[in-house]
N, C-alpha and C positions, 0 to 999 in steps of 0.2 A: 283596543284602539291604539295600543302601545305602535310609536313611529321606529323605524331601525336603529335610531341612535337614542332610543329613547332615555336608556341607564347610564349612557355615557356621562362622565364627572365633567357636570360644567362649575363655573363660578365668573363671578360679576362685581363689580363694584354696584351696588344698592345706591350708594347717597349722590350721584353725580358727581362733576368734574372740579366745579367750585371748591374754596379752602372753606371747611365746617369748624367748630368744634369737636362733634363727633364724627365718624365714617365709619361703615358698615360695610363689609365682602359678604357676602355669601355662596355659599358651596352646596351641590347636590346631585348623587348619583351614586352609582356602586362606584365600591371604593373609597367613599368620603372620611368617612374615621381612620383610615389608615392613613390617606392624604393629610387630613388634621393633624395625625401624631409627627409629619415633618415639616409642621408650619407653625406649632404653637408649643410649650413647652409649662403645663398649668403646673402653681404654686404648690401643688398639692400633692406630684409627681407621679400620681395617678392614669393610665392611658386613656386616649379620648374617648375609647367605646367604652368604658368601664365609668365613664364621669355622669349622673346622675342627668337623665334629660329633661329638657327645659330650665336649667336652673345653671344662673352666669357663674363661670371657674374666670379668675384673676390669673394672670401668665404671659408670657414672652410672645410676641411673635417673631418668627426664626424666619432669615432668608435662603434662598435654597443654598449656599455653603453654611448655614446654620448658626450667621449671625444675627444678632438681636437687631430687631429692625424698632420694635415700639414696646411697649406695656402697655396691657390694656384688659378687656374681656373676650370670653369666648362661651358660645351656647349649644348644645347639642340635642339635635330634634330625632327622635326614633321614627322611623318611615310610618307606622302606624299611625302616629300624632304629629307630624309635621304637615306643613303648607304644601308641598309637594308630592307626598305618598310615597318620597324615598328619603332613605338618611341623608341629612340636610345640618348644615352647622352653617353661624353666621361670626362675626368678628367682628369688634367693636374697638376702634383704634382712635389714636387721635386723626384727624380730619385733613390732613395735610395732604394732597393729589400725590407726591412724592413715596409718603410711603402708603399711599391704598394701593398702586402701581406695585410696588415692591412687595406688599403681600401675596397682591394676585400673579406677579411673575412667580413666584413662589409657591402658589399653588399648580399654574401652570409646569413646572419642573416636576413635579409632586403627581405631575397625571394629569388633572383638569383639562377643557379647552374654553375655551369662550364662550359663556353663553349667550344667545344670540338673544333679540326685542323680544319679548313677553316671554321667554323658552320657561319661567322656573313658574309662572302661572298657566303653560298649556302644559306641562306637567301635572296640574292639578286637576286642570279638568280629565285631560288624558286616564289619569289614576284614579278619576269617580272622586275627587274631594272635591270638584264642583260644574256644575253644569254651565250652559255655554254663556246664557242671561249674566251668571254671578260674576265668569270670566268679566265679562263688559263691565260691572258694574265696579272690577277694579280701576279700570282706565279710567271710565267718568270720576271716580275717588280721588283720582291721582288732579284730575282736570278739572273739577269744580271749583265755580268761581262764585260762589253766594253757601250762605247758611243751606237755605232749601233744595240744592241740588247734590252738598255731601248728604243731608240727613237721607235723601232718595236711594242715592249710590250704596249707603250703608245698609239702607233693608233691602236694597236688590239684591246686596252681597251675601245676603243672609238669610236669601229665597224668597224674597216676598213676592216677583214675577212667577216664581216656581209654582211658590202655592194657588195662585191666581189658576194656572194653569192646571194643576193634576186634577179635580173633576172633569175637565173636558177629557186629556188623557183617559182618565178611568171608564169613564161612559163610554167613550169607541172604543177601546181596545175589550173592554167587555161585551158590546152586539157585535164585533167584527171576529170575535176569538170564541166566539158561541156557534155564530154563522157557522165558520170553518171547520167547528168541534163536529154539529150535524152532519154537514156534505163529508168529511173525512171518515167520518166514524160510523156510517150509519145503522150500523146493525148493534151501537150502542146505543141505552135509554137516556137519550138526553133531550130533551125538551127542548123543540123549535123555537127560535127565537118570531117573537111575536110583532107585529107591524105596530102595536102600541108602546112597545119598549124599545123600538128603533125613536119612534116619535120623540118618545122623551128623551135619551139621549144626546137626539138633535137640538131639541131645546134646550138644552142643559147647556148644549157646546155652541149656539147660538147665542143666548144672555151673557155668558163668560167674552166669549169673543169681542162681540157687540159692546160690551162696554169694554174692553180691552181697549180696542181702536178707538174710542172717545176718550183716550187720556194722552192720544199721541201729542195734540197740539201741546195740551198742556206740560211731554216730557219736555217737546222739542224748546220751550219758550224756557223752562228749568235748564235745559244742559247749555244751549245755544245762545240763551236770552233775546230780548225785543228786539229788533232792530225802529228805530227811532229816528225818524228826520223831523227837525225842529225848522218850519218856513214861516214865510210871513214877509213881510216889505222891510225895506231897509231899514235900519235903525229902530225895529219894532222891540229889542229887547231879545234878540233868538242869542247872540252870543254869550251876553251877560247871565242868561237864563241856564247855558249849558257850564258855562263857569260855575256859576252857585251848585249845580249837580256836582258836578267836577268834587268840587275844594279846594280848586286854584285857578289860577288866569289860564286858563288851555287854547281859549281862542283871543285875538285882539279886540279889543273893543275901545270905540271913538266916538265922538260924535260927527262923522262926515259920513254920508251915506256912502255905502258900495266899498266898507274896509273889507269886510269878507268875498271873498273872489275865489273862494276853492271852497269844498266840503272839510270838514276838521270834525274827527273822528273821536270818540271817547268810552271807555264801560264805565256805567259808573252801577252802582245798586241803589234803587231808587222804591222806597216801601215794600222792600222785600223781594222784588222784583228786577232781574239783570237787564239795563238796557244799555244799548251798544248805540249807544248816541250819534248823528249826524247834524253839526248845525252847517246850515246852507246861506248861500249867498242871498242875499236880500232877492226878491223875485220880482223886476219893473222891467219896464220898455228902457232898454239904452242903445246907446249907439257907441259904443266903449265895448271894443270887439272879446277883450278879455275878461270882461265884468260880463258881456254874454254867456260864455262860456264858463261862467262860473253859475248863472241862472239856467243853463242848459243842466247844466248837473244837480241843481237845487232839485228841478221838475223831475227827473231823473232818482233821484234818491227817494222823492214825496213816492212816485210809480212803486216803486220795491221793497219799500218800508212796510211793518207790521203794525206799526203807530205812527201817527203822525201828529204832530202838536201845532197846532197851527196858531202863531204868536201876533197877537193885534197890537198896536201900540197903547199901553192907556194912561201916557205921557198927556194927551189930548183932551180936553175938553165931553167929550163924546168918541169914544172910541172908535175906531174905523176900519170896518171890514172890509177886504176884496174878494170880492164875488169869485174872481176867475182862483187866487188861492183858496176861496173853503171850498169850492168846486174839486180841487186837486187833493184835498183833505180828505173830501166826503167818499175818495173812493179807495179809500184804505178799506182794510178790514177792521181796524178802529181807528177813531179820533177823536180828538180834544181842542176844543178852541179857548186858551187860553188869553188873558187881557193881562199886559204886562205895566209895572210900575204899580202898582195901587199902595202905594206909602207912597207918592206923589198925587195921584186923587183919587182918594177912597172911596167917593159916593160917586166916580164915575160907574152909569147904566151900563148895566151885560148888554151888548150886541146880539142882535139878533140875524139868525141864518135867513140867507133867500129864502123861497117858496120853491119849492120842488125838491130842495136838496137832502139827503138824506143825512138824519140829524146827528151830532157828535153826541159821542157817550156823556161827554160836562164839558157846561160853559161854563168859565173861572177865572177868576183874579188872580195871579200872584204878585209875590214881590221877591228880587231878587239880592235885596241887600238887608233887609229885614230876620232875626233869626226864624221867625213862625212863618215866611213868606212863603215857602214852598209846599207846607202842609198840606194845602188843597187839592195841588198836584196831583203830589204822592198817594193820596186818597181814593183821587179819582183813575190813576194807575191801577191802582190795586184791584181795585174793581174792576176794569176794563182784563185783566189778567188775577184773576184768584188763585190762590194758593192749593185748593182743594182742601180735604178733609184730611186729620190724619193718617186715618186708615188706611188712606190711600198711596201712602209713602211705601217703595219698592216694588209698584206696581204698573208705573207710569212706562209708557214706549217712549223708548229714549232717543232712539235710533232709526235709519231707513230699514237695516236688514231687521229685525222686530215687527214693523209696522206692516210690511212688504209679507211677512210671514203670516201673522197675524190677518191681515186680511185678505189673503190666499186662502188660509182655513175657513174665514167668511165666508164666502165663497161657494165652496165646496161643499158645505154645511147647509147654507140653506138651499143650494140645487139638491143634495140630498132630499131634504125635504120636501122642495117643490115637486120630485121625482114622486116621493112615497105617496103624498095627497092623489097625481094622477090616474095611481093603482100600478106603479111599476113594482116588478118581483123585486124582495129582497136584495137580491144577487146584484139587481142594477142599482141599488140605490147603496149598497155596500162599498161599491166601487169608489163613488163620490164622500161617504164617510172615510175610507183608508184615504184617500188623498187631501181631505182634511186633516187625520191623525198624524201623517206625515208631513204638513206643514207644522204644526203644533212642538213634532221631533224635532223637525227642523231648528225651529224657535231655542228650542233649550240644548239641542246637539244629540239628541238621542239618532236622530236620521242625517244630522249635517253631514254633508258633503264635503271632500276636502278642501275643495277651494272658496267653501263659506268657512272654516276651523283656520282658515290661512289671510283671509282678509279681518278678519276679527283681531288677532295676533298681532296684523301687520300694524297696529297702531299704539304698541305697547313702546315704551325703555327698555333701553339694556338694566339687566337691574332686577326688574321684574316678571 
């Protein structure tokens, strides 16, 4: 699966643009060690393909007229045991853009060319150190924004998609490689394959799937997080409420009704849970053309949100609902009708929903100045969005192209089946198995096509 340029010597600057402490080049391709020996000059006097792999040498880095640019380290990977499945060396310099610039012109002189967004991890895959899932599951690593979505990324990286996957793999390519054994061979003794070992197969690769596609939501809410519109009537506490998430004043907050007049955005992590907050414009009848138009977009956000919190004020005597707001609530995929202020009055009564409406996940107090105030919240988040089981970490569909594959093989998998119950031959329900196993390839790149290995890619850094 080697591409034409595949052994050409690239290198990169690793750490991005910003001034670090540290800064990292890396290098990889035929050629790389002989490149090294006119970029770096180790303590040890030693040549770079003679320097012991994986293990830091202290030394000069040299510009290509072979002045000293830094001091620092240098590491050497043997294509067999590096990240990329070619000789591969990194550099570790001080962090200055200045001189990471001047190492890499320096390599460049030295042969190198640039390498291009994700070039030194589809090398890997390319080289069979790792399939197409794990590729991804670097970018999610790079792009993780909570605890629960590295620890995911890291057993994806480490095959845990994989393994989810090779019994369904093994069961088709075993009735579809038996099939083909008989018709090709027939005047060899090999044993028809039997309509009860198609059956299971299918089942095999049915259950795996099946629950495969049952963990999409839960990758999509791990990589993507909730999206969250926080409504309710004016001055009901929605600002003050996305502040306390926050950890700072993000939105204004007043006492005159109708301070909010736009949507104001925020992620915050909220009981383990990513959510990508919208607090909206209070939601009444006005005649304040621009206070409309910020209530057009309240209703508008409520429509599109994965949660919704629908904030009552319980500044009041008796808390007070609007029908036409838990009406807008109710038609999330989840909600929560939240009473705000109860360190103002604690034994204000939970409000209760219309009649017909379909009911929110928790009705709840919080308080938004109080340290324990949002506990209940958070509680009731968590539940509306669980974490899963451990086990189930690197196994989650993360992505559309995953989920899209994934239930393509569905698919194909139980028309196989529905085919075999009717009493169709082998031969036809084979057909519907290969084009299951070949989504399955797909999934992991054994079958990808190049312009699924090039959209995957396209969402990498230079660097990596």
């Amino acid at each position: 699966m080697k591409g034409l340029d595949s052994m050409d010597l690239i290198a990169a600057i690793a750490t991005g643009s910003a001034a670090t402490a540290i800064g990292i080049v890396r290098v990889s391709g035929a050629g790389c060690f002989a490149a090294c020996d006119r970029v770096f000059r180790p303590r040890n006097g030693r040549p770079f393909a003679d320097q012991p792999s994986h293990r830091l040498m202290f030394g000069e880095m040299l510009d290509s007229a072979g002045a000293v640019i830094d001091r620092g380290l240098a590491v050497r990977f043997d294509g067999s045991h590096s990240y990329t499945g070619e000789d591969s060396a990194e550099f570790h310099c001080h962090g200055s853009p200045v001189v990471l610039r001047e190492l890499l012109s320096a390599l460049f002189a030295a042969g190198a060319r640039q390498a291009r967004a994700g070039e030194f991890t589809r090398r890997a895959f390319l080289n069979g150190k790792m399939d197409l899932t794990e590729a991804e599951a670097v970018i999610d690593l790079i792009d993780a924004q909570s605890a629960a979505a590295a620890k995911n990324a890291a057993a994806q990286l480490d095959g845990g998609l994989r393994r989810r996957l090779e019994p369904v793999q093994e069961a088709l390519i075993d009735v579809t490689s038996r099939f083909y054994a008989v018709v090709d061979y027939p005047d060899e003794d090999i044993e028809d394959i039997r309509p009860e070992q198609i059956e299971a197969a299918l089942h095999t690769a049915e259950c795996t799937l099946s629950a495969l596609l049952d963990t999409a939501g839960r990758g999509r809410v791990l990589k993507n997080g909730v999206r969250t519109a926080i409504i309710g009537r004016p001055n009901a506490g929605k600002s003050s409420l996305l502040n306390a998430l926050a950890g700072y004043d993000r939105a204004i907050v007043t006492d005159i009704p109708g301070t909010t007049r736009d949507t104001v955005e925020e992620t915050v992590t909220c009981g383990g849970v990513l959510l990508r907050l919208i607090d909206t414009a209070g939601i009444r009848d006005t005649a304040d053309a621009v206070e409309q138009i910020g209530v057009d977009r309240s209703r508008q956000a409520a429509e599109t949100a994965d949660l919704v919190i629908a904030v009552a004020d319980g500044g009041q005597s008796v808390p007070a609902v609007d029908p036409d707001i838990l009406s807008l609530a109710a038609k999330a995929p989840h909600w929560i009708l939240a009473v705000s202020k109860n360190d103002l009055n604690p034994t204000a009564p939970l409000p209760r929903c219309p009649e017909g409406l379909r009911p929110p996940e928790a009705v709840l107090t919080f308080s938004s100045v109080t340290p324990e105030g949002l506990k209940p919240l958070m509680r009731a988040i968590e539940r509306c969005f669980p974490a899963g089981s451990p086990a189930e970490a690197g196994s989650l569909l993360t992505n559309v192209r995953q989920e899209s594959a994934v239930r393509r093989g569905l698919v194909a998998v139980r028309r196989a089946a529905a085919a075999l119950k009717t009493g169709l031959t082998p031969d036809a329900v084979l057909t519907d198995a290969e084009e299951a196993l070949n989504a399955v390839g797909e999934l992991t790149g054994r079958t990808a096509r190049d312009e699924i290995v090039n959209a995957v890619f396209s969402r990498f850094c230079v660097g990596k």
